[in-house]
FIPATOR-247717 format. One record per residue: residue number from 1; residue in three letters; chain; y, z, x of N, C-alpha, C in turn. Coordinates in steps of 0.2 Angstrom, whole numbers, plus 5000, padded with zeros to 4 digits. Atoms other than C-alpha are relative to their C-alpha. Example, Ala and Ser with C-alpha at 12.3 -4.5 7.8 and 13.67 -1.06 7.14 Angstrom:
<nodes>
   n res chain   ny   nz   nx  cay  caz  cax   cy   cz   cx
   1 ALA     A 4994 5000 5004 4978 5039 5062 5006 5000 5004
   2 SER     A 4994 4999 4996 4995 5036 5068 5005 5003 4996
</nodes>
This chain:
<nodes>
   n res chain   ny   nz   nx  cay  caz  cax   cy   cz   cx
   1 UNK     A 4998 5001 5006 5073 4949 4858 4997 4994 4997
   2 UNK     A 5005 5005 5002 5062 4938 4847 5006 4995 4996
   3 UNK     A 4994 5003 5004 5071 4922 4839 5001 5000 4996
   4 UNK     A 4998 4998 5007 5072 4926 4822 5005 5004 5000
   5 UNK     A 4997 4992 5000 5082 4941 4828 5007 4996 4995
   6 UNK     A 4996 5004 5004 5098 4938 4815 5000 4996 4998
   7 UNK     A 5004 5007 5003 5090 4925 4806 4995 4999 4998
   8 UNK     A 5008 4999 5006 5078 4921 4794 4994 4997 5005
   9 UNK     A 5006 5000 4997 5060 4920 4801 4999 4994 4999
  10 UNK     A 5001 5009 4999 5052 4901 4808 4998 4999 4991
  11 UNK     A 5005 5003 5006 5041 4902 4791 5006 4998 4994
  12 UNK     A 4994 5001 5006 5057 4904 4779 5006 4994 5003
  13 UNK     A 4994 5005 4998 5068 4894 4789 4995 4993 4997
  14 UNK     A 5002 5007 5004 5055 4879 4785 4999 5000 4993
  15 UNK     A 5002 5001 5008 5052 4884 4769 5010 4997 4997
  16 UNK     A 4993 5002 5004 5072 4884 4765 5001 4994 5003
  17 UNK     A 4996 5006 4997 5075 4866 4776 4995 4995 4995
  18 UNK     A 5006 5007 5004 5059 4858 4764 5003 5004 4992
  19 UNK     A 4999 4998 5005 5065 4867 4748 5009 4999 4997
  20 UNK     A 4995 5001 5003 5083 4868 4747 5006 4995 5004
  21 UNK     A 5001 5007 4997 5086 4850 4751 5005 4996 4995
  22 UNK     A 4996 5004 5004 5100 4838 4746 4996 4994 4995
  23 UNK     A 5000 5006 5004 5099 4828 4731 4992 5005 4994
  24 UNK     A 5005 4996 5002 5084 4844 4726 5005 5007 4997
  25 UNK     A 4997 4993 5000 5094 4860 4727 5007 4997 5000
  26 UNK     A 4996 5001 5000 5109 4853 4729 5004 4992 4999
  27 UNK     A 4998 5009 5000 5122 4836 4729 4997 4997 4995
  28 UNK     A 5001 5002 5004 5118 4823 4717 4993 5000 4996
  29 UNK     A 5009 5000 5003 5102 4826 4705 4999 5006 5004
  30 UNK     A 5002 4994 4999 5102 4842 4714 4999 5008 4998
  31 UNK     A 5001 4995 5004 5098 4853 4701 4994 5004 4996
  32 UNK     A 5006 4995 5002 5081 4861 4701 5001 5005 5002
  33 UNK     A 4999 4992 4996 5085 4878 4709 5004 5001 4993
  34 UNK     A 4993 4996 5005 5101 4881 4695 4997 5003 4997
  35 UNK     A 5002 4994 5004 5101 4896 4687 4994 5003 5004
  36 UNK     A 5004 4994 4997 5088 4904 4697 5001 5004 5002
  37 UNK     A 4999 4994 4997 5087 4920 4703 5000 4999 5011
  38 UNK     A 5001 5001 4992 5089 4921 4725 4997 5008 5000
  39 UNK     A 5000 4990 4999 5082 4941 4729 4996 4997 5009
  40 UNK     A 5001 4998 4993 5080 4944 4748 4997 5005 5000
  41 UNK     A 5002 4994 4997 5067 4958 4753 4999 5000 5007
  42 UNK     A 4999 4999 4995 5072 4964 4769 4996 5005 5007
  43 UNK     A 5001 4997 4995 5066 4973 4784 5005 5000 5007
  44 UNK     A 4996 4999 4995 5076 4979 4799 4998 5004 5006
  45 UNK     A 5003 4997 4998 5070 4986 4814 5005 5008 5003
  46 UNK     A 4997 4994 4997 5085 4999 4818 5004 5003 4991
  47 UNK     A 4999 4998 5007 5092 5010 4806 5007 4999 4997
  48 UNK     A 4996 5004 5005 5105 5008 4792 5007 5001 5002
  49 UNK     A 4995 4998 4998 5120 5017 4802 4999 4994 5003
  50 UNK     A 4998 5005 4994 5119 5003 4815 5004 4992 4997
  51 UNK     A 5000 5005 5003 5123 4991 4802 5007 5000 4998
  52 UNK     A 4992 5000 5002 5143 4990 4802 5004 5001 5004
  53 UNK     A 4992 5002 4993 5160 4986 4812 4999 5006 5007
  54 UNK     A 5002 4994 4994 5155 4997 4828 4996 5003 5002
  55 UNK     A 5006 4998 5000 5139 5000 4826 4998 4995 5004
  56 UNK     A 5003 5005 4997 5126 4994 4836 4999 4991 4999
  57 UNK     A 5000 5006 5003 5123 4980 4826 5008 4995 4999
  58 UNK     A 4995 5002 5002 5143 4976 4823 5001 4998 4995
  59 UNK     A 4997 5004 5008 5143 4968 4806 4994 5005 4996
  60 UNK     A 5004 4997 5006 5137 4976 4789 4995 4992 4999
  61 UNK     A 5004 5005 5004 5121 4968 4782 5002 4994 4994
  62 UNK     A 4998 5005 5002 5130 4960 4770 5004 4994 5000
  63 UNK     A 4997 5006 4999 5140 4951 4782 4995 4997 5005
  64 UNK     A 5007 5006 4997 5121 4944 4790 4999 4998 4995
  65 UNK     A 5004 5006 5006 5116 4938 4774 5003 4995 4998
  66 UNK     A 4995 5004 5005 5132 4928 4769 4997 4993 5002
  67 UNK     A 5002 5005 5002 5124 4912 4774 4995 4998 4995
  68 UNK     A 5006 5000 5006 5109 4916 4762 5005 4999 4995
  69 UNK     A 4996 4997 5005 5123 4922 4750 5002 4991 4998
  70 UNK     A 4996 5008 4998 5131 4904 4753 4996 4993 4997
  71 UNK     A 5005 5006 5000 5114 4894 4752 5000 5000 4990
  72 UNK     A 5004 5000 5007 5110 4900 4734 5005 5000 4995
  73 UNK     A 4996 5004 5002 5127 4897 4728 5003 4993 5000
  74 UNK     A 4998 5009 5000 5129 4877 4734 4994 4999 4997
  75 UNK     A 5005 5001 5006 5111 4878 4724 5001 5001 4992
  76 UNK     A 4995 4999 5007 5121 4885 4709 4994 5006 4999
  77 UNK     A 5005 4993 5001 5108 4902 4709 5004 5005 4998
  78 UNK     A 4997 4995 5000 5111 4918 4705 4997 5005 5006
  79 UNK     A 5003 4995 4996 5112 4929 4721 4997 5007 5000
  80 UNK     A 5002 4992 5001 5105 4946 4719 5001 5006 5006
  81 UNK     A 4998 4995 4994 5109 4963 4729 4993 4999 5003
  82 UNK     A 5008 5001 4995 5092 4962 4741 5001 5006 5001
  83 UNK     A 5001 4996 5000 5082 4974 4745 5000 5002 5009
  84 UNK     A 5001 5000 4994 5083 4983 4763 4998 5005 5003
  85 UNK     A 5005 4995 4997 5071 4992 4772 5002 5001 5008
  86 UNK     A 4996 4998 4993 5080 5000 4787 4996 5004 5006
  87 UNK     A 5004 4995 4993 5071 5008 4805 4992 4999 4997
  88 UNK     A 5006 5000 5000 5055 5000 4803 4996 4999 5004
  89 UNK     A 5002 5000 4992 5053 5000 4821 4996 5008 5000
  90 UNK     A 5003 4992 4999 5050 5020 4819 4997 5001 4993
  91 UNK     A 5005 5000 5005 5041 5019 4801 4996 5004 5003
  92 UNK     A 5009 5000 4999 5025 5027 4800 4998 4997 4994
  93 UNK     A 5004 5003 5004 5014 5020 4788 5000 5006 4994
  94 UNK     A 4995 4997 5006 5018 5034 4775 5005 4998 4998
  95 UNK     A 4993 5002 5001 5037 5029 4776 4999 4992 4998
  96 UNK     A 4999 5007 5004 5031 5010 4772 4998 5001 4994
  97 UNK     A 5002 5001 5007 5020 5015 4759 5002 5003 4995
  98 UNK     A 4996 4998 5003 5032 5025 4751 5006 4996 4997
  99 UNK     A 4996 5006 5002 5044 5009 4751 4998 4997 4996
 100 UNK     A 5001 5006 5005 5034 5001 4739 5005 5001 4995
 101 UNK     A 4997 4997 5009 5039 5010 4722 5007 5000 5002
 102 UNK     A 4992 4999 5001 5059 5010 4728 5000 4991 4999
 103 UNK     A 4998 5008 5001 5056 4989 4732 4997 4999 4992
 104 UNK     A 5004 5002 5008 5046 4986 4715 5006 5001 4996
 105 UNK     A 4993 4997 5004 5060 4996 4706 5007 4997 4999
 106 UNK     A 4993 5003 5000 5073 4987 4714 4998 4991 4996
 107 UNK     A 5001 5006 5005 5066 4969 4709 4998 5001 4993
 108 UNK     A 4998 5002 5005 5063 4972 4694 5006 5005 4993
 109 UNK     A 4995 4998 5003 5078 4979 4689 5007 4997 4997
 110 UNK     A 4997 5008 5001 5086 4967 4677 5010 5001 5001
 111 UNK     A 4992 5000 4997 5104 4974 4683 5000 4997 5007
 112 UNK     A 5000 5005 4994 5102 4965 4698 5004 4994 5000
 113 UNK     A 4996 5004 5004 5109 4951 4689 5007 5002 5000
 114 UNK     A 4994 4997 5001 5128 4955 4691 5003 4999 4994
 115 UNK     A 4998 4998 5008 5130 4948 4672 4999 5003 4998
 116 UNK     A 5002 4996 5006 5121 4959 4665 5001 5007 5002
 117 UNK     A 4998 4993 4996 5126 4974 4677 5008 4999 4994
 118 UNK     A 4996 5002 5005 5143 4967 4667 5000 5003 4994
 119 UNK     A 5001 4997 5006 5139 4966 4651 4999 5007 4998
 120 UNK     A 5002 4992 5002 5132 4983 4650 5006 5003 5002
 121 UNK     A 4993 4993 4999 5149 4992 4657 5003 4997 4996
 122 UNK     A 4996 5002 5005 5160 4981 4646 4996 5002 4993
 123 UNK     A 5003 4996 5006 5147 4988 4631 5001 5007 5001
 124 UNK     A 4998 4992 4999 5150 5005 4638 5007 5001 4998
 125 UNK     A 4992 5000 5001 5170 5003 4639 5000 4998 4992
 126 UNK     A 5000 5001 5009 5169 4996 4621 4999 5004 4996
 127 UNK     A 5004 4996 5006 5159 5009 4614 5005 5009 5001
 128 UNK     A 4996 4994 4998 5171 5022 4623 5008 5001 5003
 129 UNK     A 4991 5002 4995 5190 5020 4623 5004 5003 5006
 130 UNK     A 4997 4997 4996 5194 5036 4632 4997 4997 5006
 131 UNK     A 5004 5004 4994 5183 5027 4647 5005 4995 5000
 132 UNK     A 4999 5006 4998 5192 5011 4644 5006 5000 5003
 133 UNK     A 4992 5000 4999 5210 5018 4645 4999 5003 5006
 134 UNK     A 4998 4997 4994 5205 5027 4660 4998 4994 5008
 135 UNK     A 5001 5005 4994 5200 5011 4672 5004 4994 4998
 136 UNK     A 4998 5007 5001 5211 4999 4664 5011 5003 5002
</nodes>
């Protein structure tokens, strides 16, 4: 089991203890990160079933990421859904380079943003009352 296993790799781990730094990213005067966007592109080396309560892995993905999730909110960011590439261990090199165009798509896909995933439903629900009286 390599150390990084559950945990961000040596290079990011020193990039995030030199970058999101008290009194820089955070605490007083610690507001050059705010407002930024956080996006995680991920890799995994088992596949995406293993990833939840009783799977091999025990915990959903999204409950490995919650210290990232954590980090980029005491920076005041905006966390974004990551992107996550599952069973890279058995990839072939077709099935990675087919990954590109689905990751490219997801980064720049300005609903990533949860305000603007927002906005656009509440412009939908606005524009269509029978919608709005049926979720409200």
């Amino acid at each position: 089991m390599g150390e990084d296993q559950y945990s961000a790799p040596p290079v990011l781990k020193a990039w995030m203890d030199q970058v999101l730094s008290y009194g820089f990213a955070y605490g007083p005067g610690g507001d050059k990160l705010s407002g930024r966007e956080f996006l995680l592109l991920i890799s995994t080396g088992g596949p995406a079933d293993s990833y939840h309560a009783g799977g091999y892995n025990n915990f959903s993905m999204d409950e490995f990421l919650k210290p990232f999730q954590q980090t980029a909110l005491l920076a005041h960011m905006r966390y974004l859904r990551p992107f996550v590439f599952h069973d890279i261990a058995r990839a072939t090199g077709d099935e990675i380079e087919a990954s590109v165009l689905p990751m490219l798509q997801h980064v720049s896909d300005p609903e990533l943003d949860p305000a603007v995933k927002q906005a656009r439903l509440l412009r939908e629900l606005e524009a269509d009352p029978e919608k709005a009286a049926a979720v409200s």
